[in-house]
N, C-alpha and C positions, 0 to 999 in steps of 0.2 A: 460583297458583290452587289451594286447597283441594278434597281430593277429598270425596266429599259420602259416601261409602260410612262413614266413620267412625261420622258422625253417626247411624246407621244402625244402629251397636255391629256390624260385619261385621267379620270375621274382617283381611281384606287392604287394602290402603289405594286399591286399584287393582280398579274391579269389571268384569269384560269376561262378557258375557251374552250367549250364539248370538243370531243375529236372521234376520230375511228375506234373502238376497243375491240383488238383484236385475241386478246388472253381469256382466253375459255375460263380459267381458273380464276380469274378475279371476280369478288365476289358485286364489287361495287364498282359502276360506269368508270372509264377511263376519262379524264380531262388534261389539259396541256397547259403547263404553267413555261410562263416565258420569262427569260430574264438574262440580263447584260452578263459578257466574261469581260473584263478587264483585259486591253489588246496586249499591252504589255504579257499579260499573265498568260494571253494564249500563244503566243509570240515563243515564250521561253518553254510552255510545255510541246509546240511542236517540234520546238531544237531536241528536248529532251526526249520525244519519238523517236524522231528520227535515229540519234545517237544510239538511243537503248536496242532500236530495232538492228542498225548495222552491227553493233557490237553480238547480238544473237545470232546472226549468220555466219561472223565471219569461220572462217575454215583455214587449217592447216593440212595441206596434202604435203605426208610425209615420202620421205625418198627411199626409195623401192629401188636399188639396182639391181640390174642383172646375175642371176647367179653364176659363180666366179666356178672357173675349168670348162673342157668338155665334156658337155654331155653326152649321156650313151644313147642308143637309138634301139629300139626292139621293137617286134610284133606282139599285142598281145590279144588273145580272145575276147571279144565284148558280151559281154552277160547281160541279162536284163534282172536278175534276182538271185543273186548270190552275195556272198562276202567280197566287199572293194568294186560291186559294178555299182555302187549309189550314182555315179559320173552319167551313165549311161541310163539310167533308167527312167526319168523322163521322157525321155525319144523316143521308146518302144512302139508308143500306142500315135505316135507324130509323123509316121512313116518311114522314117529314118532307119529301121532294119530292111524295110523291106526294097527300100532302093537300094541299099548295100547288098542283098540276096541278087539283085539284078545285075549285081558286077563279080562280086565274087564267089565262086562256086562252091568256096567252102564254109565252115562257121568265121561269122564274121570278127575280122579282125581289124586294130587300129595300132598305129603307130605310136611309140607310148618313147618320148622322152622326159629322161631324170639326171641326175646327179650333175648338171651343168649347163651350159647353155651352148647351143648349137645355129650354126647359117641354115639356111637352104643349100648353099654351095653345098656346106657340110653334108646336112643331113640326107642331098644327094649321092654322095659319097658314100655314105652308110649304110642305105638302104640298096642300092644295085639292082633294084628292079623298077624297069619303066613303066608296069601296069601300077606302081605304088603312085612313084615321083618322075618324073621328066621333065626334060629342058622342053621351054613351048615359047614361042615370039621373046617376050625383050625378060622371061623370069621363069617358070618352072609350073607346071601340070599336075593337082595334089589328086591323086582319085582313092585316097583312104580317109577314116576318122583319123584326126591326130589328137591325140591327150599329151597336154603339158601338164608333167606329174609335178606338185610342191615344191620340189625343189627344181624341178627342171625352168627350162628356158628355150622359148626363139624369139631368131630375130631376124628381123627383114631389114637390113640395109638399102637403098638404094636400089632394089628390086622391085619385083610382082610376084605375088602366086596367085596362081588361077585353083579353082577347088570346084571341082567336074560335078555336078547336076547329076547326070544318070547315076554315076557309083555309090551319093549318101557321103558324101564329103562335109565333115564338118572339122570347126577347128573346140576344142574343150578344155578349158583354159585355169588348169589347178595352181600352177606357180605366175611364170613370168611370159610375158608376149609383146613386145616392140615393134612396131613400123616407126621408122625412120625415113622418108623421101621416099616411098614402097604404096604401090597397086596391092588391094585387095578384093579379087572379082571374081564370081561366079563366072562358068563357063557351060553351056547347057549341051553344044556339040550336034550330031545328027542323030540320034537314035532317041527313040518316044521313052516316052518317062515310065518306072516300074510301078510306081506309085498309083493310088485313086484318085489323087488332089494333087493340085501344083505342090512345086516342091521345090526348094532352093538351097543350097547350101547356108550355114549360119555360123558366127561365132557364137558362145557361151561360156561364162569368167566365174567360177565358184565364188564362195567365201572365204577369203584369205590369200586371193590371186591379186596379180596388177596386170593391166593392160593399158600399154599407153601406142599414142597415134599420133605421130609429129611429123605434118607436112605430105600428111599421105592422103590418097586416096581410098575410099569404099565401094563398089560398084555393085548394082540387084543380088544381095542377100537377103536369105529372111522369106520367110509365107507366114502366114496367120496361124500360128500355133503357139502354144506355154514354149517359153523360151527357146524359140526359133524365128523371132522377129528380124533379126539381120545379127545386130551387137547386143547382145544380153549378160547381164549379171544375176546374180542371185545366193542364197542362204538355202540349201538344199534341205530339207527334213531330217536328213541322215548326217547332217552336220553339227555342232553343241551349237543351240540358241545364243551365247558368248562367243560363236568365233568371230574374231575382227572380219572389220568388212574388207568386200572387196574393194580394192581403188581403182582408179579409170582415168585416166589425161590424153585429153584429146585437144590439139591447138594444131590452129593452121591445116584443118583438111579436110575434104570434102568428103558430104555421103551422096550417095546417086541411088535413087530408087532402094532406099531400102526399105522392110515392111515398118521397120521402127528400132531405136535405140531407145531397148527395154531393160530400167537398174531396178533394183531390190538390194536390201541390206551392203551399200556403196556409198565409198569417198570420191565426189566425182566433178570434174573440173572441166568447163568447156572454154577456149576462148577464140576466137577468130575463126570460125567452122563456117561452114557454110552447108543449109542442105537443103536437097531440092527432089521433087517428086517422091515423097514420103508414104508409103501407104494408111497405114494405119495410125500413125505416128511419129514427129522427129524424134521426140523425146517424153520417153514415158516414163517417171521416178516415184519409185513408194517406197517408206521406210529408208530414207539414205539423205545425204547432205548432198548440199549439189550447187556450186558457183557456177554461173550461164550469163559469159560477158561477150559480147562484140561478135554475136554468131547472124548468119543469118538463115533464115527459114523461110522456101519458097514453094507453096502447092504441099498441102496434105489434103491426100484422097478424100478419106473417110471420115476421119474426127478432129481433134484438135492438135494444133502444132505443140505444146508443151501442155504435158498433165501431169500435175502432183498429188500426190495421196496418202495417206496413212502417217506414222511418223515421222514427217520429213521437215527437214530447215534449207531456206532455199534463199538464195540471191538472185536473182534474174531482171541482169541491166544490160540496156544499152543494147539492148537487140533487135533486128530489124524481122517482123513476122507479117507476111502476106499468103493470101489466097488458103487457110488453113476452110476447111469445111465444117467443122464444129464451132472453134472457138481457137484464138491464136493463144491463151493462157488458160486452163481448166485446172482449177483446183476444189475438188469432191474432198470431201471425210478426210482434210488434215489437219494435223494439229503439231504444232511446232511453228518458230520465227518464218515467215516470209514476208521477203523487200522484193516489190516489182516497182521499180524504176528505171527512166528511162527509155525506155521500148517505143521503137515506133509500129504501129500495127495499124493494118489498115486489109479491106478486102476479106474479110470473115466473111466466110457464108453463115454462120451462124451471130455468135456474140464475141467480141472482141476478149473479153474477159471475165469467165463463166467462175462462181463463186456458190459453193453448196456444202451442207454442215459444216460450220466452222467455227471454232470455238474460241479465238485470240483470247490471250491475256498479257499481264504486263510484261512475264518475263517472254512472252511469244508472241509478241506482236505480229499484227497483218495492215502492213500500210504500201500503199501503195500514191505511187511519188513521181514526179513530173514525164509521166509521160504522154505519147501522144495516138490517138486512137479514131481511127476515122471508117468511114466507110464502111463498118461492118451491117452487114443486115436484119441483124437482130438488135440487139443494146447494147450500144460499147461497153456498158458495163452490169451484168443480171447478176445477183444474188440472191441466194434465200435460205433462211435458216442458217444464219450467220451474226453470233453476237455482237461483235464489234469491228471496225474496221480503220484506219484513217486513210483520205483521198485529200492528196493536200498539190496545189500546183499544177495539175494535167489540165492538158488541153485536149476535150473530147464534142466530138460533133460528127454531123452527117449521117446521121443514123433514122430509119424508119421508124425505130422503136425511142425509147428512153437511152438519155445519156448516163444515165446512173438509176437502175432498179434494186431496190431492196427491198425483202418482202418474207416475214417470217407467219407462220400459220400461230406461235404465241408470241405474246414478249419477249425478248430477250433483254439483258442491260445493257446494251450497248456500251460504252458511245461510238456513233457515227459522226466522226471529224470530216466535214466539208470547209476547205479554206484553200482560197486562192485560186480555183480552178477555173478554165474558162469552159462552159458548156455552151452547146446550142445547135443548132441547124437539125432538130428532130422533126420527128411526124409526128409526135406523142408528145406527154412531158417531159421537162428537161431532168428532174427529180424526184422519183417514187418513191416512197421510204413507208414504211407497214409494219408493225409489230415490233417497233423499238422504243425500248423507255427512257433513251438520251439521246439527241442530236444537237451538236453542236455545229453552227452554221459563220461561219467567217465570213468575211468578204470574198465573193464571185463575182463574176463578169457571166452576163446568161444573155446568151447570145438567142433570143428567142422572141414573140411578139403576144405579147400580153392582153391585150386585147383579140387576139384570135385563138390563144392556147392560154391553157393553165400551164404555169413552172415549173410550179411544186404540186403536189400531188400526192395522196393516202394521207396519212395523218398529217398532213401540213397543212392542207389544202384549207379545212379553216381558219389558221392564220398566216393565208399565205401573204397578203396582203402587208399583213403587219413587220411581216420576215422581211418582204423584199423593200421595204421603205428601212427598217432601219439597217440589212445591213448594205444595201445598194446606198441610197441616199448617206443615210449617217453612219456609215462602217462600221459599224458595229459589230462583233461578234456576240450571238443569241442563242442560248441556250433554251432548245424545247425537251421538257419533261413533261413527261406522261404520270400523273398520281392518279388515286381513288378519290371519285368526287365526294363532295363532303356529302350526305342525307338530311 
């Protein structure tokens, strides 16, 4: 590797320049040694990013059909703490008995289908009582809990069900659940609510269930509770820590005000969705896999349009996210492969794309890749306390703050791969970077004015000078290392 200072006409072949030291633990000053990557060489490790990084996400969503016959239909009592209410027992303390107490006058029951799968026609049919099910505008009027038992099954054809507000309608999702070209929307009605707090009907999909959504619609599900945000998945406590996850396929359909589309322990596949006035959340994923292509995301309330967490491996391309209030991508405390690519985002009230402990490595990378990011009010891009990253090809600007913030309270290893990207039109710098002991810097386009702002910034900043001549002028890619100065 040739050191880049020659080129330079510098005295020594080896240039080491004080810098920030931000590692509490080291015991000796931090200095920054600079020096040439070979393009070629940087050239073929981004291919080899990239590659290694799609190949960690990608995902098989296995095929789930329907369970084969008719199912039977039955009433069963719902428990809060016995043998087989694990289903129910989350809900107790979320309102959900006690709007159910509001309609039905005796111990509450739900509609419990098993051993096949069942219409709404059908399960019209079955049930014969209108205070359960009834026919209402263009589909059908639910005012009980419904549990689909493991092996049971519905399915929405070419319908709507409505799921009535006042009664504690909800749908509880052990086996299988299909919309097909199918409405699914609360209905509030005219009588005041039993509850203390708003209160909306919800789906929720166990461990070992599928729910899929082809071409349908979602309408105001969901209040701000554990798993009553609108569409919820989850790994219940009372369930083995090895049960397969639950899977999820949602293409081609729309959600309308729901509180949030909340996964746990899920295989889960978005593509061509669209969703709009989200409360809390479009999509909120921890511990699960999750492909997120071609969707769009319009207006969240309170926080961020997509938040990942915990053990999760994610793909998320080619998504169009506006007006989210947090952050249009939040990824807090995960750890597993994630590709953000593609994405246009724009109108963050917060940061375009918020990054907090995060630990990447080879086999889990975190790269993020040609996309475009504008407008948001915060920094298109804040991290902190994140070892490594790559940022190769976006186009980010218009921002008050920094187009790229990274900022760790010690060292981490990095590397932070900057290449090809174009930055600029900030209030700030165009590049923060703090408490990393490798940055790699390729050729940018910094769209910013040099004599009125600094570019670079935290441990760049005293050579930034030296960065933006060789890799603006002589393209160079440059490598900044952070070592212990000699004594």
């Amino acid at each position: 590797m040739a050191l880049f200072a020659r080129h330079l006409y510098l005295p020594c072949l080896a240039l080491l320049l004080a810098g920030s030291a931000h590692a509490a633990s080291q015991s000796l000053p931090l200095q920054q040694s600079l020096s040439t990557v070979a393009t070629a060489a940087h050239q073929a490790h981004l291919q080899q990013l990239q590659a290694q990084a799609r190949e960690a996400v990608q995902m098989h969503m296995p095929e789930r059909p329907r369970p084969a016959g008719r199912g039977s239909v039955s009433l069963q009592p719902m428990f809060s703490s016995q043998g087989g209410s694990w289903p129910f027992e989350p809900f107790v303390n979320n309102g959900l008995f006690r709007a159910i107490a509001g309609y039905q006058a005796h111990h509450p029951n739900a509609v419990l289908i098993r051993g096949g799968s069942v219409t709404l026609a059908q399960l019209h049919d079955a049930l014969k009582d209108e205070r359960i099910l009834k026919r209402y505008k263009d589909g059908y009027l639910l005012s009980y809990p419904l549990m689909i038992a493991s092996d049971g099954g519905l399915v929405l054809e070419g319908t709507s069900l409505y799921l009535y507000s006042y009664s504690g309608t909800a749908l509880i999702n052990q086996g299988w659940l299909g919309l097909n070209q199918s409405r699914l929307e609360s209905v509030a009605g005219d009588k005041p609510g039993s509850t203390d707090r708003a209160w909306r009907p919800f789906v929720v999909a166990w461990a070992g269930s599928h729910t899929q959504v082809l071409n349908s619609t979602l309408n105001r599900l969901g209040y701000n509770a554990n798993l009553s945000r609108g569409l919820s998945t989850a790994l219940s406590v009372q369930q083995p820590a090895n049960s397969r996850p639950a899977t999820l396929l949602v293409r081609n359909s729309q959600f309308n005000e729901l509180s949030a589309v909340e996964l746990q322990h899920t295989l889960a596949q978005f593509d061509s969705n669209r969703f709009e006035h989200s409360q809390q959340y479009a999509l909120d994923i921890r511990d699960s896999q999750a492909l997120i292509s071609q969707n769009q995301i319009r207006g969240v309330d309170n926080n961020s349009a997509i938040r990942l967490r915990g053990n999760t491996r994610a793909l998320v391309e080619s998504n169009l996210i506006l007006g989210a209030n947090k952050a249009a991508i939040e990824v807090s405390e995960q750890h597993g492969a994630l590709v953000l690519s593609r994405n246009r985002i724009g109108a963050s009230r917060g940061n375009g794309i918020l990054l907090r402990s995060l630990q990447p490595t080879g086999t889990a990378p975190l790269l993020i890749d040609d996309n475009l990011i504008g407008s948001s009010q915060g920094s298109a891009i804040d991290a902190s306390e994140v070892a490594a990253a790559t940022l190769i090809n976006n186009r980010i600007g218009n921002t008050p703050e920094y187009a790229v913030s990274l900022r760790n309270a010690s060292a981490l290893p990095g590397p932070l791969i900057l290449s090809g990207n174009t930055l600029g039109q900030v209030g700030k710098a165009v590049v923060r970077v703090e408490g990393l002991s490798q940055v790699d810097l390729g050729p940018n386009r910094f769209n910013g004015t040099p004599l009125l702002q600094n570019l670079l910034i935290g441990d760049l900043l005293p050579v930034q000078s030296l960065l933006l001549d060789a890799t603006l002028r002589q393209h160079q890619v440059i490598r900044v290392s952070q070592v212990a100065a000699v004594q």
